[in-house]
N, C-alpha and C positions, 0 to 999 in steps of 0.2 A: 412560611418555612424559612429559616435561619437561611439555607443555601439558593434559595431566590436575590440574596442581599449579599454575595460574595463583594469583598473587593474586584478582583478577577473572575473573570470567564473560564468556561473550563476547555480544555481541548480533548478529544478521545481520538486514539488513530493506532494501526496496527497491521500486524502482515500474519499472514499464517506462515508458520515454521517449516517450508518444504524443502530451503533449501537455500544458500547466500541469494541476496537482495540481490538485483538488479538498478541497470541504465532507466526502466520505467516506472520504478516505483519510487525514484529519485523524483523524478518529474512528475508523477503522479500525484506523491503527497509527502515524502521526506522532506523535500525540499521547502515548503510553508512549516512542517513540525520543527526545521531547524530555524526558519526564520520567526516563527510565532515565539517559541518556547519560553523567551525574555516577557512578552507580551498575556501571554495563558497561562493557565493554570493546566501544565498539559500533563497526561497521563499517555504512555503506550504502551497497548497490549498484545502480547505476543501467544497470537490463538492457536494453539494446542491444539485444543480440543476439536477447534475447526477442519484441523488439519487431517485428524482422523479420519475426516469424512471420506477423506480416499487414497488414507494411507493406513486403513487399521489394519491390515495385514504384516505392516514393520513398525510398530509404535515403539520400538528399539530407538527407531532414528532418529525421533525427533529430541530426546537428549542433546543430542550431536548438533539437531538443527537449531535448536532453542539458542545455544551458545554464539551459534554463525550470525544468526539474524543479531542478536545482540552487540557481539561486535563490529558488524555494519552498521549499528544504528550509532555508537560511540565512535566509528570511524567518519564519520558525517558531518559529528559535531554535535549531537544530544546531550547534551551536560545533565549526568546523571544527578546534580543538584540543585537542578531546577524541575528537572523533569522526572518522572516517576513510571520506569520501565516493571509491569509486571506478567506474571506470568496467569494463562486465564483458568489452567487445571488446577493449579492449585487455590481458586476461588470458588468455592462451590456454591458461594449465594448466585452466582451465576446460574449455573445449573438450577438453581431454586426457581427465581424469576423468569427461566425462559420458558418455564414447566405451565407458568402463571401465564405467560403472553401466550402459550400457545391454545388458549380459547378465545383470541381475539381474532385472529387471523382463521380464515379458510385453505382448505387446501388447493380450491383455485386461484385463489389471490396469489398463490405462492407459482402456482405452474404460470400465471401469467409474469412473473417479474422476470424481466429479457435478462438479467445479467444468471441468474440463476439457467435461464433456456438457453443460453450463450454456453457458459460451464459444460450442461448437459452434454449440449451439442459438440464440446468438445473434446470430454472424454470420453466418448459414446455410453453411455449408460442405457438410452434407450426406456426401457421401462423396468429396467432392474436399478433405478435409483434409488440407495441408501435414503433411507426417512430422515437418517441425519443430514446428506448433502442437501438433500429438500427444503429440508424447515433450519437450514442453518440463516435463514435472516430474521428467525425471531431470537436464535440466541447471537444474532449481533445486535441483536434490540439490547438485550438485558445486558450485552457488554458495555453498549454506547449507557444506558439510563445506570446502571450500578454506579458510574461515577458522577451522575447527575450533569454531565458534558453538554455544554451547549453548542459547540461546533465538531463537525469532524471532516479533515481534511482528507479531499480521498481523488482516485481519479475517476474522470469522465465515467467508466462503466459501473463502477460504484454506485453511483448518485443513486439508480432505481434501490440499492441498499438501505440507502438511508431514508427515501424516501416511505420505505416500509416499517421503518421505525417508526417515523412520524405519524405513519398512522394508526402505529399498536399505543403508540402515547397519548392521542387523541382520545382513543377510544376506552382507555383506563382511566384516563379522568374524567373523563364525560360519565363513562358507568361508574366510577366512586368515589373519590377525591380527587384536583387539582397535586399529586405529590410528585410524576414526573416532568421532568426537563424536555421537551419537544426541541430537537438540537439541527440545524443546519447544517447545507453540506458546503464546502468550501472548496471550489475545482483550482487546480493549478494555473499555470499560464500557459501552459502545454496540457491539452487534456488527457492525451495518449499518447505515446512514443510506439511508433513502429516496430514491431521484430526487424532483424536485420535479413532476415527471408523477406520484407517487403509485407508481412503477414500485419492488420491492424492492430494484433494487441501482441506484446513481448511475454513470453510465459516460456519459462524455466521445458514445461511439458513438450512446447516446441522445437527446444534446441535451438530457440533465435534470438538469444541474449547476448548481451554486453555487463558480467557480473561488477559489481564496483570493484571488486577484489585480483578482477584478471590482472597479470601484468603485462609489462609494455606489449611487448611479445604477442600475445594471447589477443589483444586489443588490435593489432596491426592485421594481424592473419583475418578474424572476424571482420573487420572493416573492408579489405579487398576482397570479399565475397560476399559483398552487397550489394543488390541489385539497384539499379540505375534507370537509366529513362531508353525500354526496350526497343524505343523507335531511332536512338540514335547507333548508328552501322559502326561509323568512321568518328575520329578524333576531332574532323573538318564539320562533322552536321552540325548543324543546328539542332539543339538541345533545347529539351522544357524545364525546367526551374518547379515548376507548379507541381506539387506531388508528388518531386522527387527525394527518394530516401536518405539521398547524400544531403541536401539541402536542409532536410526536416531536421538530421543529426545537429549540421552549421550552425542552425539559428538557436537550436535549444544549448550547443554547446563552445562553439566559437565564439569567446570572448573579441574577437578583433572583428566586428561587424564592417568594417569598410574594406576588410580581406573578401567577407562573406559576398556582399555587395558587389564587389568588383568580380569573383569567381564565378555568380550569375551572372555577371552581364556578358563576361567571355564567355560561359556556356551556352548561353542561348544565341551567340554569332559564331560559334564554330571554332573556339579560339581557345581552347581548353579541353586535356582527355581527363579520359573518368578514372585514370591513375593519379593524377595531382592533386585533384578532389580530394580524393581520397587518403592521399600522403597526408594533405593539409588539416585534414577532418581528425586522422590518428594522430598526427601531433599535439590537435587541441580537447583530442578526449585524453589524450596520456597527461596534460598540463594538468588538466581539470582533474584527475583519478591520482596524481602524484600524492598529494597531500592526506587525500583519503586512504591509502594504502599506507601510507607511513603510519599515520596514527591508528592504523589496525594493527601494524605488526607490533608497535609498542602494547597495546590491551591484550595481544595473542601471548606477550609474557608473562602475563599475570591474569588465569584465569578466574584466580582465588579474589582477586577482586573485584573481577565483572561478575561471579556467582555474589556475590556479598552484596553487590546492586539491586539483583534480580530480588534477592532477599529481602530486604527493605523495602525497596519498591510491592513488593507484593502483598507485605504485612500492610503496607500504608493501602495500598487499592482493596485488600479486604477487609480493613476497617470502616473504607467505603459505603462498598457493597453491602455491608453488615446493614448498616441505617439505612442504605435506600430498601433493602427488605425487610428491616422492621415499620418502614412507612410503607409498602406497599399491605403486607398482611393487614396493617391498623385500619386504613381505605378499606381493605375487603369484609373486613369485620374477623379475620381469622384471630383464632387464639393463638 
């Protein structure tokens, strides 16, 4: 197959439309899709349709959110001319192919993968779970293989994602042709960013985010209402460093690591309160978000040109998708 023999690799990565990106999905996986994107051949998909799975009560919204996500992904630094942002409703070989993967997978396969039993558990669904929220990681299968992607950059709780691709991939060319990409998952350097409630994963649902988009303002407030190291009383204790929230922010986002360095070693002798930390931590998430919110409000001027993105991008990902579903039916023997 011609796409066995690219010059470049491909990348696949994407967010569902619920609502402006965040502080962890920077560290998650934005942050390697802006650093690869010179490197790959990268594609990102902006899942819609995912979204549904527990917002189809206001499919109104995601209009609205298609655009936000979009412009955080341009405010980042995405060079829409290298990289190829599209949208996944409006690709329906998707839909085609995940209709196909969905005889390869069981439906206990599916109840056992922890990022899906994670989800559940956290919007309580219980046993009234959507068959779409269920089996939404075979149509991340057909997302990731439509573009024939050989890596996907994702974070820590992802990985069980892709690893479920991997083995709807396996299993389709084993049962009839060698025609998909079996694709890697590629973790951050940070695998997960803390909510600022101290909660292990940051999620929009919880209300303990840091969006790219807040400004200074917004950023400061969130920051002094982050929880710290509960065993220290006084200014004077002795402080733990090790798994604390203030610290986790520092290192992912304090550019002046011998500030960082030196604010541990007074914290852990008593020599430093949890307001300076903290000053110091909102200065360097405001450094860090300056440059990103500028080059959002210049893309917020002109949305007729980030729709014209999305357009192009989308025509190019379903001409995609097109070929890898005429190579998939061909392997099946369909007509």
């Amino acid at each position: 197959m011609v796409y066995f023999h690219r010059m470049k690799k491909r990348i696949l990565t994407g967010d569902r439309p619920t609502g402006k990106l965040h502080l962890g999905h920077y560290v998650g996986s934005l942050k390697n899709r802006v650093k690869l994107q010179s490197e790959y051949d990268t594609y990102i998909l902006i899942a819609d349709v995912q979204a549904l799975t527990d917002n189809f009560m206001h499919p109104e919204e995601l209009k609205k959110n298609v655009l936000e996500v979009t412009l955080d992904y341009l405010a980042v630094g995405i060079d829409p001319k290298i990289a190829t942002i599209f949208i996944q409703s409006q690709v329906p070989e998707i839909a085609e192919l995940t209709v196909f993967y969905m005889n390869l997978v069981t439906l206990a396969r599916l109840q056992r993968n922890p990022t899906v039993k994670d989800e559940m558990n956290q919007k309580g669904f219980g046993a009234n779970v959507p068959i779409g929220f269920l089996a939404y990681p075979v149509s991340q299968a057909a997302d990731i293989t439509c573009v024939k992607a050989d890596l996907v950059p994702v974070g820590a709780d992802q990985v069980p994602m892709i690893e479920q691709t991997r083995e709807i991939v396996r299993k389709f060319n084993e049962l009839y042709k060698k025609v998909l990409v079996e694709p890697e998952a590629l973790v951050g350097e940070i695998s997960r960013l803390p909510g600022t409630d101290g909660n292990t994963k940051m999620s929009k649902s919880l209300g303990n985010v840091i969006n790219l988009s807040d400004n200074s303002e917004a950023v400061k407030a969130k920051v002094m209402k982050m929880y710290t190291d509960p065993t220290r009383i006084h200014p004077t204790d002795p402080g733990h460093v090790e798994g604390n929230l203030l610290f986790i922010y520092h290192d992912a986002f304090n550019e002046n690591k011998a500030e960082v360095e030196e604010l541990k070693k007074r914290y852990t002798q008593g020599k430093v309160g949890d307001v300076e930390v903290k000053e110091k931590l909102t200065k360097s998430l405001n450094k860090f978000l300056d440059p990103i919110r500028a080059r959002r409000e210049k893309f917020e001027k002109d949305t007729g040109f980030v729709e014209k993105i999305l357009a192009q991008g989308t025509q190019k990902a379903r001409a995609e998708a097109a070929d890898t579903l005429k190579l998939v039916k061909e392997a099946m023997q369909l007509p």
